[in-house]
C-alpha positions in Angstrom: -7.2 124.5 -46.3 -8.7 126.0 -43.2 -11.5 123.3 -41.4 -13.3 124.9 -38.9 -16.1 123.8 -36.5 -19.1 126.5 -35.4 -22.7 125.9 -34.7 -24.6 125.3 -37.8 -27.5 128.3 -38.2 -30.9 128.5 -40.7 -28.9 129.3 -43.4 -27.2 126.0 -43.7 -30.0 124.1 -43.7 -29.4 123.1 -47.4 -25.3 122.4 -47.1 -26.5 120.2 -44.1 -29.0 118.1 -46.4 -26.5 117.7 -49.3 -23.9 116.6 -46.9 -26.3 114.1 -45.5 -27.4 113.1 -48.4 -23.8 112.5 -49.8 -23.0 110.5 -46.6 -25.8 108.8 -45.5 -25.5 105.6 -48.0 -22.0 105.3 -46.8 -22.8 104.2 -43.5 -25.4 102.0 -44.9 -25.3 98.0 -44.7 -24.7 96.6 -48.8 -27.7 94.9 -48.5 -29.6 98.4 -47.6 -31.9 99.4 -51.1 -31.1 102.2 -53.2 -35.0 103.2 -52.8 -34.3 102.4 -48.9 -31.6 104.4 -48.6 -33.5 107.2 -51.1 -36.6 107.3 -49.0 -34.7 108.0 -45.9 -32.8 110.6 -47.2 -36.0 112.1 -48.3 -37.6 112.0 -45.5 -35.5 112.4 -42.5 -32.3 114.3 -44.2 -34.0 116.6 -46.2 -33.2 120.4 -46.5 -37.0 120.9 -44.6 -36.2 118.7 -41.8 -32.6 119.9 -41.5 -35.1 123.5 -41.5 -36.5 122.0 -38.5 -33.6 120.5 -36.6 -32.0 123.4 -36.6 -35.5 125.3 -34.9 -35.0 122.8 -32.2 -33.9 124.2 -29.0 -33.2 120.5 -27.8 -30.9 119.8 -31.4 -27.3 120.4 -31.7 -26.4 120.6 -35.1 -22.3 121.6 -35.4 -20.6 122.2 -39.1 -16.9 121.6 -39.8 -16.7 124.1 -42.6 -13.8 124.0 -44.7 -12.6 127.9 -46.4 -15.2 129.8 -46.9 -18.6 128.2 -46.2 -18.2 125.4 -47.9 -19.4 122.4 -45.9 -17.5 119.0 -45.4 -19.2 117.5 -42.5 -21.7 117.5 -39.3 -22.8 116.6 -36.2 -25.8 116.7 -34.5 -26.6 116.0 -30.4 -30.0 115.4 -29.3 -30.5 116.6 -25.7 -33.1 114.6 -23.6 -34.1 111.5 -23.1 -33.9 108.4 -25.6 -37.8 108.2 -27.4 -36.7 104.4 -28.0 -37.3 101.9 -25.3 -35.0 99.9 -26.2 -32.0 102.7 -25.8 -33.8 103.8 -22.2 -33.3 100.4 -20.9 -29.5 100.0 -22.1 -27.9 103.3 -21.3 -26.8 104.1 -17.8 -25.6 107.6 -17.8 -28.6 110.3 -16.7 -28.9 113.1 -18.1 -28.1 112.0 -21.2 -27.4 113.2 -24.9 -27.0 111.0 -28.2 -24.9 111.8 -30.8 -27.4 111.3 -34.0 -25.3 112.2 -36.6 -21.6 112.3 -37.4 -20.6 112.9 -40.6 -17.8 113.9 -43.3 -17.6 114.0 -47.1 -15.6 111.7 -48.9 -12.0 112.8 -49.6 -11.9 114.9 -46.1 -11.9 111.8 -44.4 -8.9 110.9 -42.0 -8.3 114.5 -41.8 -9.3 114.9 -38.3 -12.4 116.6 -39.0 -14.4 114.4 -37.8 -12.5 113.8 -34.2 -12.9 117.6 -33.9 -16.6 117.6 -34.6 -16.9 114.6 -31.9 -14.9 116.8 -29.5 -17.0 119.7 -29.8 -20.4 117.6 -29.6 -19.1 116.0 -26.4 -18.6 119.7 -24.7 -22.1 120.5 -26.3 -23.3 117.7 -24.6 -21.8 118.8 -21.6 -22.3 121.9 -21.5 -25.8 121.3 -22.0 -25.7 119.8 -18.8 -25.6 115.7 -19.7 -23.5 113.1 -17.9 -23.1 110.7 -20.8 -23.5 110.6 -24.1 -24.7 107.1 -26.3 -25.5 107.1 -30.4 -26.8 104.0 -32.4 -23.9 102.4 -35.0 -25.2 99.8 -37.7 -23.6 96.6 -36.2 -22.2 95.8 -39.8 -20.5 99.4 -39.4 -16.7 98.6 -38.2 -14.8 101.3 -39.1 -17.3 103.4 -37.0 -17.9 101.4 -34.2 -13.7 101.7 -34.2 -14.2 105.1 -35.0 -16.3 105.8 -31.6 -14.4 103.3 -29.4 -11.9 105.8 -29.9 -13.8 108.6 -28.7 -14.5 106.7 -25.3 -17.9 104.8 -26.6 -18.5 101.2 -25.2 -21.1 99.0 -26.3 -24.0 98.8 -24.1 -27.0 97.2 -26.1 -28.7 97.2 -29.4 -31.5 98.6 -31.4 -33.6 98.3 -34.1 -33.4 101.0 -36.9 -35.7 101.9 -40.0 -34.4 102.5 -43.5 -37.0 102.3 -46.0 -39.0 99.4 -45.3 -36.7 97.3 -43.6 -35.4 97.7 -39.8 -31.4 97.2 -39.4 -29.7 96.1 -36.3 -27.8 98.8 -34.7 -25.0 98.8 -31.8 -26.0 101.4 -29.0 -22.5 102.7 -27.8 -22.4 105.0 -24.4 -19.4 106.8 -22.6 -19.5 109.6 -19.9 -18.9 113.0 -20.1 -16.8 114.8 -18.2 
């Protein structure tokens, strides 16, 4: 089948929430709470926030879209800089982007989707006008801190990171654009 990667409009704002919501607990720690993990999805990766990503002129949000319409995965670059103290004072690169999201379904994994969606971010990101680009990766998270080491992403600090009621550790991971 067909994968293609376009720029995710209103109308997906619901494909975008299932996918999250599908994907989300993946990435998760195995110590992270079924409620934790519930309340997140709730209230960050719902279809009404996706709604209001996607109104966002300093959001990103990119599909891979497999046939016709059917989502499998996303991506989505914040433009700007980092709200969290903790990223300003790690990450070198100015301007600057982060890669918030970066997602695929289960089963269209190691397909290459998702190195497509990361390539397309990165020229979003560029394009955009930012010189690097850094994202936050649960430090219990191996296969996708291999995942974006990969893509050219070096650790360059840590951060803390709230699901549910508990804050989780995260890598922050940084390369350049070109």
């Amino acid at each position: 089948m067909t994968v293609t990667i376009r720029r995710a409009a209103a109308g997906d704002a619901a494909a975008l929430a299932a996918v999250a919501a599908a994907t989300f607990p993946l990435a998760c720690p195995p110590h992270t709470t079924e409620d934790a993990k519930a309340a997140f999805i709730a209230t960050v990766l719902s279809e009404q926030r996706f709604v209001e990503y996607l109104a966002d002129d300093s959001r990103r949000l990119l599909v891979a879209e497999e046939g016709e319409g059917f989502v499998i995965g996303y991506t989505m670059v914040n433009l700007g800089e980092p709200a969290d103290e903790d990223v300003r004072g790690c990450i070198g690169i100015r301007p600057t982007a982060e890669l918030s999201k970066c997602y695929v379904l289960p089963g269209h994994q190691g397909a290459g989707v998702a190195g497509r969606l990361m390539e397309e971010s990165l020229r979003v990101a560029t394009d955009a006008g930012a010189r690097g680009m850094w994202l936050g990766v649960n430090e219990q998270n191996s296969h996708a801190q291999r995942f974006y080491g990969r893509h050219g992403f070096e650790r360059v600090g840590a951060k803390h990171f709230l699901v549910g009621d508990r804050y989780e550790d995260d890598w922050v991971m940084e390369r350049p654009l070109a």
